[in-house]
PyMOL Python script that loads the backbone (N, CA, C, O; Angstrom):
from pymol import cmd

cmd.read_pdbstr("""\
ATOM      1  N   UNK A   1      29.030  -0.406 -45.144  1.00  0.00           N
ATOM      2  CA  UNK A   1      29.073  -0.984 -43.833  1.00  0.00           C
ATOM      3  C   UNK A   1      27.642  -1.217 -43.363  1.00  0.00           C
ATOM      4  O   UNK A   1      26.865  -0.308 -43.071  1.00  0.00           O
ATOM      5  N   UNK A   2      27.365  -2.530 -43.317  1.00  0.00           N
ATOM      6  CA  UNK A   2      26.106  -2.714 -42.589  1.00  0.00           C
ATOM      7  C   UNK A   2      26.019  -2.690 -40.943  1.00  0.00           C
ATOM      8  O   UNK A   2      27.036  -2.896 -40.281  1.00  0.00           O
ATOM      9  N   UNK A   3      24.660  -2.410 -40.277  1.00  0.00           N
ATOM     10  CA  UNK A   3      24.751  -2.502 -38.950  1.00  0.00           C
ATOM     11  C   UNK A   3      24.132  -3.838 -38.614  1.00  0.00           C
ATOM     12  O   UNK A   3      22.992  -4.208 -38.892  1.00  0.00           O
ATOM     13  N   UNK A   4      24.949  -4.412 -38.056  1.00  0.00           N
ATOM     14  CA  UNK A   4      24.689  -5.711 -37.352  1.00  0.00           C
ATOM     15  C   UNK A   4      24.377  -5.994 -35.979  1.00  0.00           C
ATOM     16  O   UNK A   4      24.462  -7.132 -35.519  1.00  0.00           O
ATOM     17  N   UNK A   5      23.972  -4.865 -35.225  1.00  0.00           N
ATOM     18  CA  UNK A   5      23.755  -4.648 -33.500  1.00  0.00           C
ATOM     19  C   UNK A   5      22.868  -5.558 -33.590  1.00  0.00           C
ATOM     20  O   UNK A   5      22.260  -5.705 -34.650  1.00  0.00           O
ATOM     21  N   UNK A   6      22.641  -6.271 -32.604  1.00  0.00           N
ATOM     22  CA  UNK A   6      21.691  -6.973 -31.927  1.00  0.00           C
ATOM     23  C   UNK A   6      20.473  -6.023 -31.011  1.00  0.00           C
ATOM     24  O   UNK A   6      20.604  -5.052 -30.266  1.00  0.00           O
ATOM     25  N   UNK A   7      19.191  -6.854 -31.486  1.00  0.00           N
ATOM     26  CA  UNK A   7      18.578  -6.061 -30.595  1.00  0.00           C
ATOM     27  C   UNK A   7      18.631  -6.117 -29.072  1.00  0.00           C
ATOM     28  O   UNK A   7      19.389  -6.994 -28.656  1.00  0.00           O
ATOM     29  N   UNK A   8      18.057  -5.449 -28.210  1.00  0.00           N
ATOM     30  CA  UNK A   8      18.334  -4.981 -27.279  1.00  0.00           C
ATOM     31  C   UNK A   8      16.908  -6.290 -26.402  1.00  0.00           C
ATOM     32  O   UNK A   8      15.767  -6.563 -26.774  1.00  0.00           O
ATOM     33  N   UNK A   9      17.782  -6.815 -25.103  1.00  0.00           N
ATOM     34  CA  UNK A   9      17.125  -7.853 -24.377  1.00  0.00           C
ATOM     35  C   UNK A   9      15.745  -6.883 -23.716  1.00  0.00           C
ATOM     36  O   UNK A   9      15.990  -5.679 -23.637  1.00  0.00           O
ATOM     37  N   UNK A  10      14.524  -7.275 -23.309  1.00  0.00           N
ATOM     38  CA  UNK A  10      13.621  -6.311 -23.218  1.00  0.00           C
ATOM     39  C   UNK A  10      14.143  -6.522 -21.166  1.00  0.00           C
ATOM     40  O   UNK A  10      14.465  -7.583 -20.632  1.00  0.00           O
ATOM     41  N   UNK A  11      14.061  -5.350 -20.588  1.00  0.00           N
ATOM     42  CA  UNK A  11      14.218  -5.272 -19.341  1.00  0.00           C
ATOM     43  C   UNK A  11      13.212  -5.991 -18.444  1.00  0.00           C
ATOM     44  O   UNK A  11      12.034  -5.672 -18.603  1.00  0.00           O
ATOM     45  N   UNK A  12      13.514  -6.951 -17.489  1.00  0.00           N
ATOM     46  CA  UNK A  12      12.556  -7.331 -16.781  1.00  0.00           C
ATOM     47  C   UNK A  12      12.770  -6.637 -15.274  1.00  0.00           C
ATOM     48  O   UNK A  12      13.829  -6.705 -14.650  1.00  0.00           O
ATOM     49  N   UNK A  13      11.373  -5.850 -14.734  1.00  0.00           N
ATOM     50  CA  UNK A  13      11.224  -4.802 -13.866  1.00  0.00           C
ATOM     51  C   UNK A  13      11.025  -5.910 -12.132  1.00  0.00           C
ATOM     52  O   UNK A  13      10.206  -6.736 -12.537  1.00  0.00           O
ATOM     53  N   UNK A  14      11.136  -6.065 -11.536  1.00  0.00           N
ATOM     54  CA  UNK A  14      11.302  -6.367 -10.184  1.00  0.00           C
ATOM     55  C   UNK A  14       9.403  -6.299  -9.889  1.00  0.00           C
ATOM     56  O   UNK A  14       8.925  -5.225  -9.524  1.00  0.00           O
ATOM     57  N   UNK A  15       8.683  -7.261 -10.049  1.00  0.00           N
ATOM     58  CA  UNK A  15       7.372  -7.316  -9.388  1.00  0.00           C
ATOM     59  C   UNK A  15       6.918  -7.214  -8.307  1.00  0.00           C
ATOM     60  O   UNK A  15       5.747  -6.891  -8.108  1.00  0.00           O
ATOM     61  N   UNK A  16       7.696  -7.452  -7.470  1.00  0.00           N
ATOM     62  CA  UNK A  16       7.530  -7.229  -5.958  1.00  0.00           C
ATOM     63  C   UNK A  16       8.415  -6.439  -5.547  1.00  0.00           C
ATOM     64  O   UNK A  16       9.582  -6.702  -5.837  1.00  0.00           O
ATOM     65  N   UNK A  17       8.075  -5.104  -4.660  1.00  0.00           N
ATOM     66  CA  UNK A  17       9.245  -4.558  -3.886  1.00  0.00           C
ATOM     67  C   UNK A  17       9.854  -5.090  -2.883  1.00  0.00           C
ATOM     68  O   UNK A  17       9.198  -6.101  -2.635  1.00  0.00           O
ATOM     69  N   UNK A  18      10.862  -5.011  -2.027  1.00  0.00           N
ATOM     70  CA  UNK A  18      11.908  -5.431  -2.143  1.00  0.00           C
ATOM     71  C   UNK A  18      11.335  -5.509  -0.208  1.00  0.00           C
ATOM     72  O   UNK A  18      10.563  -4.625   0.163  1.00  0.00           O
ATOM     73  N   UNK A  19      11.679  -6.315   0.561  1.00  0.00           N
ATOM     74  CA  UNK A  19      11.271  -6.054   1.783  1.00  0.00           C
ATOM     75  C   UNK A  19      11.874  -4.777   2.729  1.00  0.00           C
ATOM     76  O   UNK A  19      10.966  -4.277   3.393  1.00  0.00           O
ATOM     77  N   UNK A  20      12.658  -4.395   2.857  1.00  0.00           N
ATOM     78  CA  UNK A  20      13.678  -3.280   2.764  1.00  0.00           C
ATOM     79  C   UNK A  20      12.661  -1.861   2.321  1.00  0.00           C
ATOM     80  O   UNK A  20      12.586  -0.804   2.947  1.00  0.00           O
ATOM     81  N   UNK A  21      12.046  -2.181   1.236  1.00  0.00           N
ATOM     82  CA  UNK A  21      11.768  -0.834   0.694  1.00  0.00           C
ATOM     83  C   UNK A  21      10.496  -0.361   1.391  1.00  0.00           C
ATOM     84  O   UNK A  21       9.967   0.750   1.443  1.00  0.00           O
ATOM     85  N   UNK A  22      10.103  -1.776   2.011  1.00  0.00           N
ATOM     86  CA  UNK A  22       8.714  -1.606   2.131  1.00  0.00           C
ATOM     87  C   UNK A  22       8.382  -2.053   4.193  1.00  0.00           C
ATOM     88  O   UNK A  22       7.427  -2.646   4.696  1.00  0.00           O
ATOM     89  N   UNK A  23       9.346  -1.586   4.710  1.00  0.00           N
ATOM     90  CA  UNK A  23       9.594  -1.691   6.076  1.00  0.00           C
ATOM     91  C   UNK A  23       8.765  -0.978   6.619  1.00  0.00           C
ATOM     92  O   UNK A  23       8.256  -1.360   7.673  1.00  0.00           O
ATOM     93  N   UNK A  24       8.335   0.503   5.924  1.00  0.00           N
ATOM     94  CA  UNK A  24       7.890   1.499   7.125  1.00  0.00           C
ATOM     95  C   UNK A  24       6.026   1.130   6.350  1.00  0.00           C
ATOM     96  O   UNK A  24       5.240   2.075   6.293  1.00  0.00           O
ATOM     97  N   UNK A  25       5.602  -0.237   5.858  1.00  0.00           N
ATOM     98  CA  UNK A  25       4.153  -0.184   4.947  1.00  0.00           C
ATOM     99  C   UNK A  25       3.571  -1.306   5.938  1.00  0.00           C
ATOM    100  O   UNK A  25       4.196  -2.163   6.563  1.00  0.00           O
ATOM    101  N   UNK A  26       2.272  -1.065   5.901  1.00  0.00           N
ATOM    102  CA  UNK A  26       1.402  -2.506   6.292  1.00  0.00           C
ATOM    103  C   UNK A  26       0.654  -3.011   5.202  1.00  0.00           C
ATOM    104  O   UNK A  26      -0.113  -2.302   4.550  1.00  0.00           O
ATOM    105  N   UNK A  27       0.838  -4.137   4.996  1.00  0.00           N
ATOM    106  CA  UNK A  27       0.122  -5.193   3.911  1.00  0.00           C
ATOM    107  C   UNK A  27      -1.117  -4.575   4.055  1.00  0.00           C
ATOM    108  O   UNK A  27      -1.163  -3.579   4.777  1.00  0.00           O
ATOM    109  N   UNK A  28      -2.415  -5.081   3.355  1.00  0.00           N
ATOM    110  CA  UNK A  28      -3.557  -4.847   3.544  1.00  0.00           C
ATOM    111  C   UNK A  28      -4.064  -5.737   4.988  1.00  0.00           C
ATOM    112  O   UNK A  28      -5.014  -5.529   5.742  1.00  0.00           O
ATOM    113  N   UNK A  29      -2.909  -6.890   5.008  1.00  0.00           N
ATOM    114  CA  UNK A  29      -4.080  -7.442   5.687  1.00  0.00           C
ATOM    115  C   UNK A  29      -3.350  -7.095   7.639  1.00  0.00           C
ATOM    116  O   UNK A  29      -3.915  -7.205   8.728  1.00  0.00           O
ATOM    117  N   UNK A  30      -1.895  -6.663   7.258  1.00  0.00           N
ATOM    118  CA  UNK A  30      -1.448  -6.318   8.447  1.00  0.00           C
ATOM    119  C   UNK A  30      -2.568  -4.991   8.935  1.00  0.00           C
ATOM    120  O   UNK A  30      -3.181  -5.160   9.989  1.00  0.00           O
ATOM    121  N   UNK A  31      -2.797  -3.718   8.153  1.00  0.00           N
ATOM    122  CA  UNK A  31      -3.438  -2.950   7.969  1.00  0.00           C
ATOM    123  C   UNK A  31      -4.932  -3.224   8.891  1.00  0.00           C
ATOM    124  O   UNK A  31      -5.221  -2.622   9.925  1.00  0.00           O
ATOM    125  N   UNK A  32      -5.787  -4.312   8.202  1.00  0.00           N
ATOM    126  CA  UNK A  32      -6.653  -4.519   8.444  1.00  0.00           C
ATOM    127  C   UNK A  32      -6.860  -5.209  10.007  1.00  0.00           C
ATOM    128  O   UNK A  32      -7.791  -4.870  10.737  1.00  0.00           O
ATOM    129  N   UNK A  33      -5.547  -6.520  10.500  1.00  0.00           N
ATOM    130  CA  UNK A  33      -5.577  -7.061  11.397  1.00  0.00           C
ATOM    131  C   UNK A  33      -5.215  -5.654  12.749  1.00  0.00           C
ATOM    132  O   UNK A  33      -5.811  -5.554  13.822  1.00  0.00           O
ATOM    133  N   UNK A  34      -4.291  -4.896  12.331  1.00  0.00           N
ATOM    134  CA  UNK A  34      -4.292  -3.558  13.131  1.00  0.00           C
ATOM    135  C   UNK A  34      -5.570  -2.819  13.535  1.00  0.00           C
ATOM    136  O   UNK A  34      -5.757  -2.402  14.678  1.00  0.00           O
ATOM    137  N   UNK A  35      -6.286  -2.705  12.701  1.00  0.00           N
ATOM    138  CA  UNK A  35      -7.423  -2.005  12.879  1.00  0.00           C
ATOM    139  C   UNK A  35      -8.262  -2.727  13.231  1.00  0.00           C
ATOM    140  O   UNK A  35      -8.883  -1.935  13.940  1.00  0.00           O
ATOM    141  N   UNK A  36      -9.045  -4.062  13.335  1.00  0.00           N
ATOM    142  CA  UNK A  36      -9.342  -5.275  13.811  1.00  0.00           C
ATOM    143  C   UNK A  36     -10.817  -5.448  13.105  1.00  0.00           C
ATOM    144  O   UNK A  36     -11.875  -5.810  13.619  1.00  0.00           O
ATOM    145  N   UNK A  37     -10.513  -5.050  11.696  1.00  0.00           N
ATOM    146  CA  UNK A  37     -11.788  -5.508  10.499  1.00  0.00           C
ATOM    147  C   UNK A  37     -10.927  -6.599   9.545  1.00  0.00           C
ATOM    148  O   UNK A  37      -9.810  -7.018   9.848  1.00  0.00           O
ATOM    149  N   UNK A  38     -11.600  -6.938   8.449  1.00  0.00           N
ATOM    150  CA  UNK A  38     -11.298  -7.561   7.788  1.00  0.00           C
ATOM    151  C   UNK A  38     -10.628  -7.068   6.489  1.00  0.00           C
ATOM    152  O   UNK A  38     -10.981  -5.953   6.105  1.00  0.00           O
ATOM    153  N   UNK A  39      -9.664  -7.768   5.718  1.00  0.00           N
ATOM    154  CA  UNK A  39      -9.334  -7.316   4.854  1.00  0.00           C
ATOM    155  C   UNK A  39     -10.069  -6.241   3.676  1.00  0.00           C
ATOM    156  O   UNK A  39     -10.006  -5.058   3.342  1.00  0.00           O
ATOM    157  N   UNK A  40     -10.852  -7.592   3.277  1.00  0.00           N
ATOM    158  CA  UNK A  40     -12.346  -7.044   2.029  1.00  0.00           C
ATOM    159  C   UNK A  40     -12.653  -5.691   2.605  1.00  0.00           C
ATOM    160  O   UNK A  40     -12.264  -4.707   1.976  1.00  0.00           O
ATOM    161  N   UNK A  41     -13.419  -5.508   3.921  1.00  0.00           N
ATOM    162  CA  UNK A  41     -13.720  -4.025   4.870  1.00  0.00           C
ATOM    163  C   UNK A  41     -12.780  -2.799   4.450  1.00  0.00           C
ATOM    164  O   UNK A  41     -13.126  -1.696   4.028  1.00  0.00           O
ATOM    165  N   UNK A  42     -11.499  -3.295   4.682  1.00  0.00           N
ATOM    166  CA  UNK A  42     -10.431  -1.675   4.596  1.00  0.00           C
ATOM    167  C   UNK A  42     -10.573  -1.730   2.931  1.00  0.00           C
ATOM    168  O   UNK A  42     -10.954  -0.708   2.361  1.00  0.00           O
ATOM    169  N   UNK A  43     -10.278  -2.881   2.185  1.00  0.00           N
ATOM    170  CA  UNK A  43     -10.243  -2.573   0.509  1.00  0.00           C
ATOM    171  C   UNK A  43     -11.343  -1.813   0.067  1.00  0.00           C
ATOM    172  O   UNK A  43     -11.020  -0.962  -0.762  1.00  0.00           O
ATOM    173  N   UNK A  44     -13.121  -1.865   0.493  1.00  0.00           N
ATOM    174  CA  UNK A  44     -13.874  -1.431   0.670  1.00  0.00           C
ATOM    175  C   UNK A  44     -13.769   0.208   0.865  1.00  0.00           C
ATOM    176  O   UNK A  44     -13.801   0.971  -0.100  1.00  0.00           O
ATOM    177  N   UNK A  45     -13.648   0.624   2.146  1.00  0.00           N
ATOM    178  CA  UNK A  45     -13.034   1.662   2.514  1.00  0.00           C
ATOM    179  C   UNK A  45     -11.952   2.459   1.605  1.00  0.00           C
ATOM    180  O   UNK A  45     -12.036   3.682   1.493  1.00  0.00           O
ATOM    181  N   UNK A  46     -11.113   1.846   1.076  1.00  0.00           N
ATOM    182  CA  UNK A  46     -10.317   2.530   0.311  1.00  0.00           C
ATOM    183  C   UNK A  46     -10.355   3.050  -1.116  1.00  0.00           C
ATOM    184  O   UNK A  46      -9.768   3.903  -1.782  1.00  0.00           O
ATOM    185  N   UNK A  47     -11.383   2.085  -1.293  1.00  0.00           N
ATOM    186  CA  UNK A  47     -12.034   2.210  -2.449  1.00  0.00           C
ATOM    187  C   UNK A  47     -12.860   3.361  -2.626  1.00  0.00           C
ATOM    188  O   UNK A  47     -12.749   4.321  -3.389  1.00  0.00           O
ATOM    189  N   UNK A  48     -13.582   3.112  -1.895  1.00  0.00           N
ATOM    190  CA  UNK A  48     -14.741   4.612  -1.411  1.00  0.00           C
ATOM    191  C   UNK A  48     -13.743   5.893  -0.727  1.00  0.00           C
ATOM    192  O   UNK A  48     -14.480   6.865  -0.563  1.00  0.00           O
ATOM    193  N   UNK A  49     -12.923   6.074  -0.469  1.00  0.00           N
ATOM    194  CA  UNK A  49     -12.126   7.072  -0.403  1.00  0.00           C
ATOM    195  C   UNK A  49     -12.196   7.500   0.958  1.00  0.00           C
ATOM    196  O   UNK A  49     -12.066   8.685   1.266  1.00  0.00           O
ATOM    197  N   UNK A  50     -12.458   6.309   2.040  1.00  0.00           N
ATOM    198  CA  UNK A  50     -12.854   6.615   3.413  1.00  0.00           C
ATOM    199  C   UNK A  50     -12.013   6.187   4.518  1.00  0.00           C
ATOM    200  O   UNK A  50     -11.950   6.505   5.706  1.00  0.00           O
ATOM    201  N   UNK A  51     -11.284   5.241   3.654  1.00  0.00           N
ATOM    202  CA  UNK A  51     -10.143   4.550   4.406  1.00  0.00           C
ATOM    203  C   UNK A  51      -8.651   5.639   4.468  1.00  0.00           C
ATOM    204  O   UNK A  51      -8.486   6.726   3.915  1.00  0.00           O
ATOM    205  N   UNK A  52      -7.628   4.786   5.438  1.00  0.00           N
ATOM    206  CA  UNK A  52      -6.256   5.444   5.282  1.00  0.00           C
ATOM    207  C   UNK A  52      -5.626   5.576   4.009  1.00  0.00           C
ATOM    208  O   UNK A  52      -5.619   4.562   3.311  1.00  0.00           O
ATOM    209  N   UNK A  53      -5.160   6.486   3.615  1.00  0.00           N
ATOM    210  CA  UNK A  53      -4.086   6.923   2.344  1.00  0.00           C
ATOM    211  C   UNK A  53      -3.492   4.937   2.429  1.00  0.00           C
ATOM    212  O   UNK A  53      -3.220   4.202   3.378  1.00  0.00           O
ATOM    213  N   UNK A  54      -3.518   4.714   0.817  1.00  0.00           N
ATOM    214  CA  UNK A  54      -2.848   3.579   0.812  1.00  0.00           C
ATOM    215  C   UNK A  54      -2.300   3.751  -0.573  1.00  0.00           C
ATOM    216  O   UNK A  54      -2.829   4.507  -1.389  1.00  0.00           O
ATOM    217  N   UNK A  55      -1.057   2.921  -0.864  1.00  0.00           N
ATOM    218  CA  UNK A  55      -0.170   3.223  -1.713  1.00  0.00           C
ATOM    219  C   UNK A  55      -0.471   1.928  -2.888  1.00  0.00           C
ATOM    220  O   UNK A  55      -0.320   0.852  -2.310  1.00  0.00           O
ATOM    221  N   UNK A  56      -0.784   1.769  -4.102  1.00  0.00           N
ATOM    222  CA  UNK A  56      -0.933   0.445  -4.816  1.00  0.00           C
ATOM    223  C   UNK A  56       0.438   0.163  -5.369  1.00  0.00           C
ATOM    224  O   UNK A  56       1.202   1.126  -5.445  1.00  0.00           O
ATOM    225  N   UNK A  57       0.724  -0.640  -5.639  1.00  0.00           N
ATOM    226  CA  UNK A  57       1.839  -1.430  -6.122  1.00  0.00           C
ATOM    227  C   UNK A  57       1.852  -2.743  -6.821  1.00  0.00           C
ATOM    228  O   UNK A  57       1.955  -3.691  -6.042  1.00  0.00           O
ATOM    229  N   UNK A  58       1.756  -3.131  -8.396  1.00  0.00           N
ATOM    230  CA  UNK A  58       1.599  -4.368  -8.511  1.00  0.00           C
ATOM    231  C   UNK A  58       0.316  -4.336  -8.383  1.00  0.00           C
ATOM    232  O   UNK A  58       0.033  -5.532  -8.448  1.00  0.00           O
ATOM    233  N   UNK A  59      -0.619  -3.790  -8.250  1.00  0.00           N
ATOM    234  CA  UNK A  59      -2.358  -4.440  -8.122  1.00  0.00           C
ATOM    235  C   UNK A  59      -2.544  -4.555  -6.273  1.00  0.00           C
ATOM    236  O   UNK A  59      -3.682  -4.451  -5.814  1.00  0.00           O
ATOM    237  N   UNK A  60      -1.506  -4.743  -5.446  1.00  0.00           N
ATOM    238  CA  UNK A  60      -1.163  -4.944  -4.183  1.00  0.00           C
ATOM    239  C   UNK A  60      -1.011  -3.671  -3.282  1.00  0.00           C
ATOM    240  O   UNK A  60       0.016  -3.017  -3.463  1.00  0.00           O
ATOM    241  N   UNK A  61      -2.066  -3.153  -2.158  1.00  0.00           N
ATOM    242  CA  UNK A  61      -2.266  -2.121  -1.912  1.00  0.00           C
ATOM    243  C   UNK A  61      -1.405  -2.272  -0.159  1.00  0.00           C
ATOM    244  O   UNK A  61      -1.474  -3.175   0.675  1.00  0.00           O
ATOM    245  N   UNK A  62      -0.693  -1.040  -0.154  1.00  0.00           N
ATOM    246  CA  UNK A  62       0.289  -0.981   1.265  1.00  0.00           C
ATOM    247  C   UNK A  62      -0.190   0.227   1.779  1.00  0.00           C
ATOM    248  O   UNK A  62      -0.617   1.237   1.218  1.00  0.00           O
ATOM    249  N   UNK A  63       0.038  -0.219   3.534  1.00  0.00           N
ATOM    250  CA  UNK A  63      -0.401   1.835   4.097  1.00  0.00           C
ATOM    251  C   UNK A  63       0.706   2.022   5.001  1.00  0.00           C
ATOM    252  O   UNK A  63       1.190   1.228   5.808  1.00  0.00           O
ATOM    253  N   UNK A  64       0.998   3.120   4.746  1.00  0.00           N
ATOM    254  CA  UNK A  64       2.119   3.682   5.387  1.00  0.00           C
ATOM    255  C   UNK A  64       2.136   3.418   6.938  1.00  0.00           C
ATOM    256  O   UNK A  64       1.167   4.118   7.231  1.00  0.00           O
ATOM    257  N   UNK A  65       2.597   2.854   8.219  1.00  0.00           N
ATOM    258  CA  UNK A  65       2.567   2.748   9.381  1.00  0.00           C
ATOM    259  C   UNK A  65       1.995   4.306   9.989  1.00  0.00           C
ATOM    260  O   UNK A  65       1.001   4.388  10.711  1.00  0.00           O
ATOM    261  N   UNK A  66       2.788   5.460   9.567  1.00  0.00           N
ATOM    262  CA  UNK A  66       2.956   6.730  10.049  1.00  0.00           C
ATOM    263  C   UNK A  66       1.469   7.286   9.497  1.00  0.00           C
ATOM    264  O   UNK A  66       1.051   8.120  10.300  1.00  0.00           O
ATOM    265  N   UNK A  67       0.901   7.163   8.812  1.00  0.00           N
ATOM    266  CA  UNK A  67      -0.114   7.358   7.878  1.00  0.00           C
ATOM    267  C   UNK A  67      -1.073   6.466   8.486  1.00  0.00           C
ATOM    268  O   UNK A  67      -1.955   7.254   8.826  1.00  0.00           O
ATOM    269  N   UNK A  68      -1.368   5.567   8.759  1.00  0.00           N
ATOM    270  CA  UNK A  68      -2.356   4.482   9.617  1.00  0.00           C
ATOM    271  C   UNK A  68      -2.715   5.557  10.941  1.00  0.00           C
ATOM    272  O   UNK A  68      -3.760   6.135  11.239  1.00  0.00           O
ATOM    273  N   UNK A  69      -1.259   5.540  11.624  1.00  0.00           N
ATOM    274  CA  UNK A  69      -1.534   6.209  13.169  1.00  0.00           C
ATOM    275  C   UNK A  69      -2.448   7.450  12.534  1.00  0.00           C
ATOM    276  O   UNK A  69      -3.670   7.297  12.532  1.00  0.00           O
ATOM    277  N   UNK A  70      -1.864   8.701  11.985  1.00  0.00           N
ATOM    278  CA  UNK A  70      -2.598   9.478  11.833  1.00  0.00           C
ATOM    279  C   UNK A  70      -4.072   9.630  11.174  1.00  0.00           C
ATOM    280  O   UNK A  70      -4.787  10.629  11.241  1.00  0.00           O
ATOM    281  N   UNK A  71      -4.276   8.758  10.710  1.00  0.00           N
ATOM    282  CA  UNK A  71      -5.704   8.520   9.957  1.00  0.00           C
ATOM    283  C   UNK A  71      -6.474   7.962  11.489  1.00  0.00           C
ATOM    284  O   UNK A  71      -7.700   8.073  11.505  1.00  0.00           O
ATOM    285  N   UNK A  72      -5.954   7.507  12.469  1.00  0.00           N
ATOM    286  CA  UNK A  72      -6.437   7.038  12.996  1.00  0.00           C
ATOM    287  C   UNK A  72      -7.025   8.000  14.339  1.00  0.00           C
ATOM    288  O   UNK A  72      -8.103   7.955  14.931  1.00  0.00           O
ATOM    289  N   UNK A  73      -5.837   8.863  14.526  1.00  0.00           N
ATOM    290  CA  UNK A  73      -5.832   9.726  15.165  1.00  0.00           C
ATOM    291  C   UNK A  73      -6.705  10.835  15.120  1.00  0.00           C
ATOM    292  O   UNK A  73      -6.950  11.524  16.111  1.00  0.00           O
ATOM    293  N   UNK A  74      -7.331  11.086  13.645  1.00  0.00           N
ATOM    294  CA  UNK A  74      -8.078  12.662  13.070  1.00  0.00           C
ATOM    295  C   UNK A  74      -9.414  12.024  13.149  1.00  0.00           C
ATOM    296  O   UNK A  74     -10.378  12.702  12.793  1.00  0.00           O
ATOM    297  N   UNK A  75      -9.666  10.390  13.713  1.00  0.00           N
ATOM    298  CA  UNK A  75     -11.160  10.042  14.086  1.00  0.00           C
ATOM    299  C   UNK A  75     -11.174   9.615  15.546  1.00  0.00           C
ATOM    300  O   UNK A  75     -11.925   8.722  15.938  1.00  0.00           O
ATOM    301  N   UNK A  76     -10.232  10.343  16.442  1.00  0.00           N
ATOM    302  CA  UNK A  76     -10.534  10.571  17.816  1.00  0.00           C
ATOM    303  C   UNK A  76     -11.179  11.302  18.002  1.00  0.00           C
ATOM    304  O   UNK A  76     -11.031  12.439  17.555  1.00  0.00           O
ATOM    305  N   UNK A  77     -12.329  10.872  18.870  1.00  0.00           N
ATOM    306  CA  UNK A  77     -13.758  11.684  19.629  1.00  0.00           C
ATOM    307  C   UNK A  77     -13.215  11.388  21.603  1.00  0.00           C
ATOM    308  O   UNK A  77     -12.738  10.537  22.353  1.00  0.00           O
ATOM    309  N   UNK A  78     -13.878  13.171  21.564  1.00  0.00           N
ATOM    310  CA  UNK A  78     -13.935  13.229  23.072  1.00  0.00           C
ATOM    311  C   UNK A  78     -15.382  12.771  23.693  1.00  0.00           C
ATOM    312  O   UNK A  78     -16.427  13.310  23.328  1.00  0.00           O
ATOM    313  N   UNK A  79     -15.347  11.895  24.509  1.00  0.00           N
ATOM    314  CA  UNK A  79     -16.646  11.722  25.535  1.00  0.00           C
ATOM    315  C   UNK A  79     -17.493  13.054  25.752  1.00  0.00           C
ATOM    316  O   UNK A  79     -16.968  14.128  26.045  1.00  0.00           O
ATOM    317  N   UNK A  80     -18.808  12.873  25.583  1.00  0.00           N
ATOM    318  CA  UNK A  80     -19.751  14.296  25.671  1.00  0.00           C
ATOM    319  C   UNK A  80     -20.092  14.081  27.122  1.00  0.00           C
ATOM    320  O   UNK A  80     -20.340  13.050  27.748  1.00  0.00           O
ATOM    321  N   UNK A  81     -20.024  15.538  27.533  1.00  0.00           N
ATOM    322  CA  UNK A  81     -20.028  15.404  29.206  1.00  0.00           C
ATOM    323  C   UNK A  81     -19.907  16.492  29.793  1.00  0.00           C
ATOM    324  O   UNK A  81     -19.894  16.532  31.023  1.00  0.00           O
TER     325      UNK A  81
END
""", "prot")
cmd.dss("prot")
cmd.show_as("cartoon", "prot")
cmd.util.cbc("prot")
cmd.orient("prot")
């Protein structure tokens, strides 16, 4: 008895997540227009390890909404006075 299976189709993976999945994320550039620099600036930043926690995906970097506020929050300064 020979085996005659066919090989197996190679899986193609979903390149972009799904909008749904990615509800509670800001684009880089939503990210950036939030914070009111420029894109290149926060990629910069993130790069150097100075920016908000950001998630890569695809080469395509997202930051958590909840994660923005608080990054944003732990560089509140009180007025000296």
């Amino acid at each position: 008895m020979s085996d005659t299976t066919a090989p197996l189709a190679p899986v193609r993976l979903r390149t972009r997540p799904s909008a749904s999945a990615l509800s509670e994320y800001y684009t880089r550039q939503e990210a950036a227009d939030a914070l009111g620099i420029t894109p290149p600036t926060l990629g910069e930043w993130t790069a150097a390890g100075n920016g908000p926690p950001a998630t890569k995906i695809g080469g395509r970097f997202f930051y958590r909404k909840a994660a923005l506020a608080a990054w944003l929050a732990l560089r509140e300064t009180r007025p000296a006075g």
